[in-house]
C-alpha positions as CSV (number, residue, x, y, z in Angstrom):
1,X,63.6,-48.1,-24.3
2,X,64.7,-49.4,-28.0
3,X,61.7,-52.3,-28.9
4,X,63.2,-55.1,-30.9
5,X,61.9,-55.5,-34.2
6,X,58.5,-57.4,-35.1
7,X,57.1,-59.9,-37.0
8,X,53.5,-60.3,-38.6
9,X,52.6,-64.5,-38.0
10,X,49.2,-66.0,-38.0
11,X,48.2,-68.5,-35.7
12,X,44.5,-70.4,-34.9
13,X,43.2,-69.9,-31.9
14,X,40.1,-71.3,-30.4
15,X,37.4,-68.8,-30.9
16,X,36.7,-68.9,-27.3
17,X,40.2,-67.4,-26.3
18,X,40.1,-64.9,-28.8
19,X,36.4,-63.5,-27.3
20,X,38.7,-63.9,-23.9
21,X,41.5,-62.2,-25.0
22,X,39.5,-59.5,-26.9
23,X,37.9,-59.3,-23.1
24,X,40.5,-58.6,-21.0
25,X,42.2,-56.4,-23.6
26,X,39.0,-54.0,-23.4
27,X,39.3,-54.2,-19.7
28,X,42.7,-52.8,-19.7
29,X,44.8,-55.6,-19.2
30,X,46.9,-54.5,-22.1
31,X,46.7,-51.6,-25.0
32,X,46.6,-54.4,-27.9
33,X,45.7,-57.5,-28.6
34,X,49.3,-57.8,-29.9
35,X,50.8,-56.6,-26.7
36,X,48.9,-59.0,-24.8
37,X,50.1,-61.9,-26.6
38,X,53.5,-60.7,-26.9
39,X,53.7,-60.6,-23.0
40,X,51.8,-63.9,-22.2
41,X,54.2,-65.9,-24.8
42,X,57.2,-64.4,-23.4
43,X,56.4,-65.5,-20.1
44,X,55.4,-68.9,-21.7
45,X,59.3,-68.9,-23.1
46,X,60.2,-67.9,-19.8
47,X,58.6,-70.4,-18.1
48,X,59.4,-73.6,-20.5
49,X,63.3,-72.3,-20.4
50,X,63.3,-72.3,-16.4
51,X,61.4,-76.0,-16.8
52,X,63.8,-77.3,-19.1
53,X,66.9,-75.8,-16.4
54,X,65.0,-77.7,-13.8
55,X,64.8,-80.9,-15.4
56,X,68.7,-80.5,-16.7
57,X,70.0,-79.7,-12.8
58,X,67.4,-82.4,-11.7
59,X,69.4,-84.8,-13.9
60,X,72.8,-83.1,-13.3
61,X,71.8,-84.0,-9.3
62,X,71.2,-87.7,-10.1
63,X,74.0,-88.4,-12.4
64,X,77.1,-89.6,-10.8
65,X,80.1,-89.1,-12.9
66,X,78.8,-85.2,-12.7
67,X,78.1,-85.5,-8.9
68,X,81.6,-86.9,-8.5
69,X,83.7,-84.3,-10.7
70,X,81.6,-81.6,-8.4
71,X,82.9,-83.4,-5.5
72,X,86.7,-83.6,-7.1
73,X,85.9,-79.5,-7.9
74,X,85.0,-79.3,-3.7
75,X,87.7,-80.9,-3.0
76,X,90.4,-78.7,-5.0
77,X,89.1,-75.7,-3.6
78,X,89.2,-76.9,-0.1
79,X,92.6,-76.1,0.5
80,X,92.3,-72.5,-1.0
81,X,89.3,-71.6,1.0
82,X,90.8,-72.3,4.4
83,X,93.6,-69.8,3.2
84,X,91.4,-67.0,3.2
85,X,89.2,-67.7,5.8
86,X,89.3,-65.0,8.5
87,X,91.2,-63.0,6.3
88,X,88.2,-60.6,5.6
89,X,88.5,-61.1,1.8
């Protein structure tokens, strides 16, 4: 497994998450401090990236002139579907 390269940056923190962080980190929950943030902001990335997707296919579903080429797109296809259906392809 090849790690991508890293990046020394400084951030403030509320002293009470650090305590917590310096916490769980005893307890295992990972073998750094730096590891543990790494993997809780790059499932914070994750998660605002799949947000954002929902709120762009949330707007794609209300927006008719999109909703309308989809149903164009549907239609096209129709034809080209039925050809193959049965055909085990």
């Amino acid at each position: 497994m090849t790690t991508r390269p890293k990046r020394k940056v400084t951030y403030s923190l509320p002293e009470g998450l650090v305590n917590d962080i310096a916490q769980v980190v005893s307890e295992g929950a990972a073998p750094s401090y730096s590891a543990f943030v790494e993997e809780a902001l790059t499932d914070a990335v994750k998660s605002a990236r799949e947000r954002a997707l929902g709120r762009a296919f949330a707007d794609a579903a209300s927006d008719p002139v999109f909703l309308d080429d989809i149903e164009t797109a549907m239609d096209d296809f129709r034809y080209a579907d039925s050809e193959t259906e049965g055909s085990g392809s």
